[in-house]
C-alpha positions in Angstrom: 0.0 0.0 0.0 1.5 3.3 -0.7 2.2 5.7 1.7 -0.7 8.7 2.8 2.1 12.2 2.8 0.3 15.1 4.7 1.5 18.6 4.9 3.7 17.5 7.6 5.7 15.6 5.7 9.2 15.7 6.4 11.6 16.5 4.0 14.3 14.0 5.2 11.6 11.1 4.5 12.2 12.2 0.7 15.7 13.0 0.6 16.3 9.8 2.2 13.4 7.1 1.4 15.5 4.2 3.1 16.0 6.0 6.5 20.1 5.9 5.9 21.0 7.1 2.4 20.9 10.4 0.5 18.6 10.1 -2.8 21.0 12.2 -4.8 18.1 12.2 -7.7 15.6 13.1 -5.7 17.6 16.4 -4.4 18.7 17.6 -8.2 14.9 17.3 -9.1 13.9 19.3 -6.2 17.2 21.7 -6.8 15.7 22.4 -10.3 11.8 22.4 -9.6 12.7 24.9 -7.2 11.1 23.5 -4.6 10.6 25.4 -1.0 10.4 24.2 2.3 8.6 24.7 5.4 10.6 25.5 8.2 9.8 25.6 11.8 11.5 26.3 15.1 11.6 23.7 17.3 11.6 26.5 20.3 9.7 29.6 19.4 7.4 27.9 16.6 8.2 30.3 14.2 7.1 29.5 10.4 9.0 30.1 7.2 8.7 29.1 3.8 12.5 29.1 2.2 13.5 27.8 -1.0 15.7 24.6 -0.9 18.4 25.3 -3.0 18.9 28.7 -0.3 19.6 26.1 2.3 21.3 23.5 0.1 23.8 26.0 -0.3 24.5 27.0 2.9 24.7 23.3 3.9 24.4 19.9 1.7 22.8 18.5 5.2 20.8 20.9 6.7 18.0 19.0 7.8 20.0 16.7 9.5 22.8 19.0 11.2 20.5 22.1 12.2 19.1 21.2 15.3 16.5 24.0 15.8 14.7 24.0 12.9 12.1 21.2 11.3 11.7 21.4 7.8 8.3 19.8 6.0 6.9 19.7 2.6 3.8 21.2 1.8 0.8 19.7 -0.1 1.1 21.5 -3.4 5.0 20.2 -2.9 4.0 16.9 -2.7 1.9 17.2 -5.9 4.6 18.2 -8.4 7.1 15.6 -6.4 3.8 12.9 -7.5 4.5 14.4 -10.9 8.0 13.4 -11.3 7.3 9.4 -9.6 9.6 10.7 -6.3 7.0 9.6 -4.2 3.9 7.3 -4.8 0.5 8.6 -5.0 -1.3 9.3 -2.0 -3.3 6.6 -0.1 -6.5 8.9 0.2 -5.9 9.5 -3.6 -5.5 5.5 -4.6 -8.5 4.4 -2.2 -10.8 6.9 -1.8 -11.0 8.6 -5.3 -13.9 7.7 -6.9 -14.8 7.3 -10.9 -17.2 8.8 -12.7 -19.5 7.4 -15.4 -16.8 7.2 -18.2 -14.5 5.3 -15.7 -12.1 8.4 -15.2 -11.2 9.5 -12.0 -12.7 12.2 -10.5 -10.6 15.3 -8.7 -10.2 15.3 -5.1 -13.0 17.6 -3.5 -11.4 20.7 -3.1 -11.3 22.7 0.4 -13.9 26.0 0.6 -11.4 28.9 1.5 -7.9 29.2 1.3 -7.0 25.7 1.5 -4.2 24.1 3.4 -1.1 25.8 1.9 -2.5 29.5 2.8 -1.2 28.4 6.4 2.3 28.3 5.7 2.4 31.2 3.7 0.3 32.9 6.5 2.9 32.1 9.3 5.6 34.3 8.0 7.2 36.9 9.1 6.7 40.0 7.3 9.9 40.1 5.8 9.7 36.8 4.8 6.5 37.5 2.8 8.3 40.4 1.5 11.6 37.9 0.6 9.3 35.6 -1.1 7.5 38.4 -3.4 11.1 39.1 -4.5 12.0 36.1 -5.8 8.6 35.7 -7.8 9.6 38.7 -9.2 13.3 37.7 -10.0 11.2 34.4 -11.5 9.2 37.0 -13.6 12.4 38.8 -15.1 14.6 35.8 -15.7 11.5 34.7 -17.6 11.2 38.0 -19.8 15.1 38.1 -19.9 14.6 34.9 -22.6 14.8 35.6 -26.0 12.7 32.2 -26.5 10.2 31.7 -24.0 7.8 28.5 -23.9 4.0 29.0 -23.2 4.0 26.0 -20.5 7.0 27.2 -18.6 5.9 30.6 -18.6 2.3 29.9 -17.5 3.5 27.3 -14.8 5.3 29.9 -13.4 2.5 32.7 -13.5 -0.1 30.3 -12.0 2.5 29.2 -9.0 3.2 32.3 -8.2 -0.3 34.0 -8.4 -1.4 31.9 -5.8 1.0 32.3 -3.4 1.4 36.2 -4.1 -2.7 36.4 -3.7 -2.5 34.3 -0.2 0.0 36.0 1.2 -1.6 40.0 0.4 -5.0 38.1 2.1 -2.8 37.8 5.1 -0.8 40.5 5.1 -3.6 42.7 5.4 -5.6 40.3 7.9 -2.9 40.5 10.3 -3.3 44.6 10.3 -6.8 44.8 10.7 -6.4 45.7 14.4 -3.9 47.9 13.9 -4.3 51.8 13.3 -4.3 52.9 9.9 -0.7 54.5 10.2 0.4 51.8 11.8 -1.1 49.5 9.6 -0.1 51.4 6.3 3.9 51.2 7.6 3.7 47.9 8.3 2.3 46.8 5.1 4.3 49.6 2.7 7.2 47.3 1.5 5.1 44.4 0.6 2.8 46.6 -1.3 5.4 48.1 -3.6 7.2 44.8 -3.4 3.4 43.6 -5.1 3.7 46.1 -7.4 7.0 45.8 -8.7 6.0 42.0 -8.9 2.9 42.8 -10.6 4.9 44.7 -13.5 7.2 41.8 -14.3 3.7 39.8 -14.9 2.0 42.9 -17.1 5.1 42.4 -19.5 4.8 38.8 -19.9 1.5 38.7 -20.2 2.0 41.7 -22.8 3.5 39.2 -24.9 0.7 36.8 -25.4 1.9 33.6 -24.6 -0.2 32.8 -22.1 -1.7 29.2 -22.2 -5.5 29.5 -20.7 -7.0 26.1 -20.5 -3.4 24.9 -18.9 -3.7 27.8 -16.8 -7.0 26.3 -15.7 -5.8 22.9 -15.0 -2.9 24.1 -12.8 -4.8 26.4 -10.9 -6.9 23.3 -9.9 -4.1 22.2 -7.9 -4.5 24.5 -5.6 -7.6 23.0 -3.1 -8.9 26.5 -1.8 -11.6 27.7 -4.3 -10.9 31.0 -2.9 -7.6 31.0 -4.0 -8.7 29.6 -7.3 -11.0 32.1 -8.2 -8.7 35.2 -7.4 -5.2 33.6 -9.0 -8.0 32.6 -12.3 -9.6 36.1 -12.4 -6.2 38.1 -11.6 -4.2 35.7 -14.2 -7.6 36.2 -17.2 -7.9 39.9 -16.4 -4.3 40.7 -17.5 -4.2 38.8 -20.0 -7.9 40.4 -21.3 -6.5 43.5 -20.6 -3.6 43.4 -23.0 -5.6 41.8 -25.7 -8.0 45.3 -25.4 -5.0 47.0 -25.7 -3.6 44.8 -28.9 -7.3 45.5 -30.2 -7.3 49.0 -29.6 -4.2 49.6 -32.1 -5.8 47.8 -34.5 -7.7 50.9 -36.6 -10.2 48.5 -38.8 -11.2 46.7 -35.4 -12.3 49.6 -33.9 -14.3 50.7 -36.8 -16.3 47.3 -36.4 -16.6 48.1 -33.0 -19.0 51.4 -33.9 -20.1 49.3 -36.4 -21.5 47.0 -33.6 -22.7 50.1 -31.5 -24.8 51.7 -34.1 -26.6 48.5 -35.3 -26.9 46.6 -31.6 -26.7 48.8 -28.6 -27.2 52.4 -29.0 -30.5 52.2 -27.2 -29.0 50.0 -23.7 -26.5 53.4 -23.5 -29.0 55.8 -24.2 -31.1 54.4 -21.1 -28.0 54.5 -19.5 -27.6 58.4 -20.3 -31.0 59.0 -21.0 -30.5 63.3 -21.2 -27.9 62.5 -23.8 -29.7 62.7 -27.6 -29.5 59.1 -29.1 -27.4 60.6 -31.8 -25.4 61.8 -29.7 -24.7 58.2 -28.2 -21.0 57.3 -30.2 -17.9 55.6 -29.3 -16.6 58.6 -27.5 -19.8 59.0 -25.3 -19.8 55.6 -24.1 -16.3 55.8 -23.7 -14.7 59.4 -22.6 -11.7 60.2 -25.0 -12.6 56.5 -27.2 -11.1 53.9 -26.7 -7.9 54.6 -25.3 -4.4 52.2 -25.1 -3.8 51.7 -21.7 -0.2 53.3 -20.6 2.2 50.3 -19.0 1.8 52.7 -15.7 -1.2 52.2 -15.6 -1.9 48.7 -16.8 0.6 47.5 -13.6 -1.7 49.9 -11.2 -5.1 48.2 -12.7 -3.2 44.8 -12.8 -2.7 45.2 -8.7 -6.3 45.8 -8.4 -7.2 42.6 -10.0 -4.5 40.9 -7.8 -6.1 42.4 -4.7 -10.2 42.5 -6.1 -11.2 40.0 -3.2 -8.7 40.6 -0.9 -12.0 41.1 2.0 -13.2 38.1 0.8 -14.1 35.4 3.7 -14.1 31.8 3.5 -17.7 31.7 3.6 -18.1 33.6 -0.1 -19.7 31.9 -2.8 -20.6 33.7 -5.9 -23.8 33.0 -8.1 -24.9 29.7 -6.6 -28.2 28.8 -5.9 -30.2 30.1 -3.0 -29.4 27.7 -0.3 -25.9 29.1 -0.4 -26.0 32.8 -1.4 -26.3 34.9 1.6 -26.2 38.7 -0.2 -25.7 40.5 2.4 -21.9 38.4 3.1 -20.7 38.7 -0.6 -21.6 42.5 0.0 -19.8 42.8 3.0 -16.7 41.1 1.1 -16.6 44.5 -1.0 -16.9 47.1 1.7 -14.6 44.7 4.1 -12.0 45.2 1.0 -12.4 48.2 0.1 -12.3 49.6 3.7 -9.2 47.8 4.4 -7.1 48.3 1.1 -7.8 52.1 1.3 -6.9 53.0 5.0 -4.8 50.4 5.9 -1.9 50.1 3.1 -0.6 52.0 0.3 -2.1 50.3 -2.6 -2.5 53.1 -5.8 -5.6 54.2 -5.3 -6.4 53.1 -9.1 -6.7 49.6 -7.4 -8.6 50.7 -4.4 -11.1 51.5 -6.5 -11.4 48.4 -8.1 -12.1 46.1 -5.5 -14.6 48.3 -4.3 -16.4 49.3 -7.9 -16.1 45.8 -9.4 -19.9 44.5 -8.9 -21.2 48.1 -9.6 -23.5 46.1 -12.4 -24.3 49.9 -13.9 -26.2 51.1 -11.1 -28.6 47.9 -11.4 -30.2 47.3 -7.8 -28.6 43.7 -8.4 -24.9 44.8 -8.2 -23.3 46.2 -5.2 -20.5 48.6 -4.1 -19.4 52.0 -2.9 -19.8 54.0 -6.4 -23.5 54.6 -6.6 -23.5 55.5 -2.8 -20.2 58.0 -4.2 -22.5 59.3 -6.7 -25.5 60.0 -4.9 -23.6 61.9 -2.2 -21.5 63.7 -4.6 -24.6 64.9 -6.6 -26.4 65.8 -3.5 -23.2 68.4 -3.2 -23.6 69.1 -6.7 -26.3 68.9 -8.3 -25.3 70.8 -10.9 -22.8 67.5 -12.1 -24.3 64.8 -13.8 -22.6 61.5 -15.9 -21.7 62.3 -19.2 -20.3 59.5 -20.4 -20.6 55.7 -19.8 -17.1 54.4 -18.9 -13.7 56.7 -18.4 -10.8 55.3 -18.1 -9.5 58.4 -15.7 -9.1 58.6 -11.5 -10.2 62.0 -11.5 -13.1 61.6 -13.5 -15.2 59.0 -11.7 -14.3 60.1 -8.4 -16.1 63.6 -10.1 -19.0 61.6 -11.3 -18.3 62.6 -14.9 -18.9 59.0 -15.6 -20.9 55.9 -14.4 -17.9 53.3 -14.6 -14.4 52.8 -13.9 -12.9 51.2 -17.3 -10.8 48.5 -14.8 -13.8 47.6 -12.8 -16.3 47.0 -16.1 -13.5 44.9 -17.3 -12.6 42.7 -14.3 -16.6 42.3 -13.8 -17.1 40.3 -16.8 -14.2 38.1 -16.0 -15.1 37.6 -12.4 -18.8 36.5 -13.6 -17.5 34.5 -16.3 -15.2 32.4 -14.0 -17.3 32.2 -11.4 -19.9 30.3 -13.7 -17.6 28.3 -15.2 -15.4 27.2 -12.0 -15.8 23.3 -11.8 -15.9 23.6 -8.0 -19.5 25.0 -8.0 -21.9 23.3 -5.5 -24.9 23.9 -6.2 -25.4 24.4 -9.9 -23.5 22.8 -12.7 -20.4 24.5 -14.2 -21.4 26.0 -17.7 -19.0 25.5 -20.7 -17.6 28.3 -22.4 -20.1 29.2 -24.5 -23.4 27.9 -22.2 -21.6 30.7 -19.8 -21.2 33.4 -23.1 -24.4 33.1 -23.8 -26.1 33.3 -20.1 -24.4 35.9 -19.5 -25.7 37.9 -22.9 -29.0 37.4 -22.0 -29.0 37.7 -18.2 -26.4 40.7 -17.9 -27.2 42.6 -20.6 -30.4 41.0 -23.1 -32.8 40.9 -19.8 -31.4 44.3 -17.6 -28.0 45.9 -18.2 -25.5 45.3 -16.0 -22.1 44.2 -17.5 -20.9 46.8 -20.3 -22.0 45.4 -24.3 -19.2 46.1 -25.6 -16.6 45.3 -23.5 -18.6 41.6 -23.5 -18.4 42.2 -27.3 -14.3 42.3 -27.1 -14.6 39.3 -24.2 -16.5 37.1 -26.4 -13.7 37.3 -29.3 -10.6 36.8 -26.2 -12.3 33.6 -25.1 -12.9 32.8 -28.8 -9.3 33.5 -29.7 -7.8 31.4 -26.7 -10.3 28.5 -27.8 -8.9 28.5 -31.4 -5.2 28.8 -30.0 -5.3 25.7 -27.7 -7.3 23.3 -31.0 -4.5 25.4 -33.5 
């Protein structure tokens, strides 16, 4: 019978299988999977997560000759160790996995949350969280540095990564929350820019469009928190949609099409939206202030940190569009204001990406979507009622904060990514995941056909992203 590994498995029981003897194999596999460990103190139960080859340096026996520390593996470890036959599969996974109808196993359930490798992550110190961000980022530029880059590599890496880099934000900021703002905001100020430097090595790769989706999709699943899932899925699609706009955007005959598309299709949904505005007057450059503009790397990174941070207030608890039994409103609310709340006075996040995890279920002021602009916007034009929206999206700070506009450009984008992945994520409970296009074409008719809520055509410009990545991965 094979062996059942936990999370407290210890590292020496894979470096040496036997009891006795070093598995020289086994440590040049880890050595080039870059695989890290999880230390603790014997004494003061302190946590880290270090990568192996650090301490491989220092000393080719260190978890036999330090006598302070313990050093484990964690599950996701385990997995990519089950990947390259240095250990067996799991007993729970042998016995316990049961087949479906076509004789193929079926996943392991996955853990509601964060999932077991959040806690390792979440026991170190801040300047180990701040350590570890670095070296996702050095992973990022060594990556870029490449003349030749392959698509699995790179999206291995950019999955791995996201995952860890979203869990260990969540806890960052969790361990503040009691803390006064100031305090809170110069505790948390070198991880945040840390994020963001991160974040840019990420907007340039995924600049480059060689990003694998439907892989991406399959290694996120690794990952058994469906919290963790959805963000490192939403964060890792968003950029990726967010460079394609901008790709589109350059392209002057696409464009055209594009007020093609308003002119014969959706004139009308924007002239309810803006419904003082004469439907003649209803172009490209009223739904859009300016048109549609290419996003400056600046501020692509700042709008890429907001989709790494969107549910950052999110609890274990939140499920999204599931059926009644589980959907409490008033929680997945509270997830946006808890967010928001914290993001804004307690760290030093550009306030571009404050915005967006506050403004990112707005749903164009339908009574369905929720979220801190339309109370902005009522308050505002109660103290000047002389202001009023004249334009649908804008891409600028200044100009939804002044009500010029209904929607932040960021927010309308990551809202039809976050819908579209939360109705297609295979973990749902209590409704079946949708396919691609069952999920395109709900969300046609129940977020824009049947009452407005997601912008037309932005979902226009989605619908040919998804398209595209279908074609690349049967090409």
């Amino acid at each position: 019978m094979s062996k059942e590994y936990s999370y407290d498995t210890p590292l020496s029981e894979i470096l040496m299988p036997d009891g006795e003897n070093i598995n020289k194999t086994n440590i040049e596999i880890i050595l080039k999977e870059e695989i890290p460990v999880f230390c603790r103190h014997k004494i003061a139960q302190r946590y880290r997560l270090m990568p192996f080859k650090t301490l491989y340096e220092a000393n080719n026996n260190f978890w036999r000759k330090d006598k302070n520390w313990e050093f484990f593996l964690t599950k996701e470890t385990l997995d990519k160790l089950r990947e390259k036959n240095i250990i067996e599969p799991a007993a729970s996974e042998t016995k316990d996995t049961k087949k479906t109808e076509s004789g193929s196993p079926q996943k392991p359930a996955v853990v509601q949350g964060f999932g077991d490798d959040y806690k390792a992550l979440a026991a170190m110190s801040n300047a180990d969280k701040v350590k570890y961000l670095s070296d996702i980022k050095n992973k990022m530029d060594d990556l870029i540095s490449k003349k030749t880059k392959d698509k699995s590599t790179v999206t291995k890496v950019m999955v791995n990564t996201t995952r860890d880099a979203v869990m260990i934000n969540h806890s960052a900021l969790k361990n503040v929350f009691d803390l006064g703002d100031a305090e809170a905001k110069k505790t948390t100020q070198t991880l945040v820019y840390t994020t963001h430097e991160m974040v840019k090595s990420y907007a340039q790769l995924a600049s480059k469009d060689i990003f694998d989706d439907e892989l991406m999709n399959r290694l996120v699943e690794k990952s058994n928190g469906t919290v963790v899932q959805h963000m490192a899925r939403v964060y890792l699609n968003g950029i990726s949609f967010l460079a394609y706009y901008n790709n589109f955007v350059t392209n002057r005959a696409a464009v055209i099409n594009m007020r093609k598309t308003l002119n014969a299709k959706y004139r009308q949904y924007y002239q309810n939206l803006l419904p003082y505005i004469s439907i003649d007057d209803i172009v490209l450059e009223r739904v859009f202030q300016k048109g549609m503009l290419s996003i400056h790397p600046d501020l692509f990174v700042k709008w890429a940190v907001g989709f790494l941070i969107h549910d950052i207030g999110k609890v274990d608890t939140v499920e999204y569009h599931e059926g009644e039994a589980s959907y409490d409103r008033s929680i997945v609310v509270e997830h946006v204001k808890l967010g928001y709340n914290s993001v804004v006075n307690k760290t030093n996040y550009p306030k571009e990406a404050s915005l967006i995890t506050g403004y990112h279920h707005e749903y164009y002021g339908n009574p369905e979507g929720y979220g801190y602009f339309r109370d902005h916007l009522e308050h505002f034009q109660k103290a000047n009622p002389q202001v009023r929206p004249e334009y649908c999206i804008t891409f600028d700070l200044d100009s939804i904060l002044e009500c010029h506009a209904l929607a932040y450009f960021p927010a309308k984008i990551l809202e039809i990514v976050d819908i579209y992945d939360s109705v297609t994520d295979p973990n749902r409970v209590y409704r079946k995941a949708l396919d691609s296009a069952e999920a395109l074409t709900m969300m046609r008719e129940e977020f824009i056909t049947k009452s407005l809520k997601i912008d037309p055509l932005l979902f226009e410009l989605f619908i040919s992203y998804i398209r595209r990545n279908k074609t690349k991965q049967t090409g």
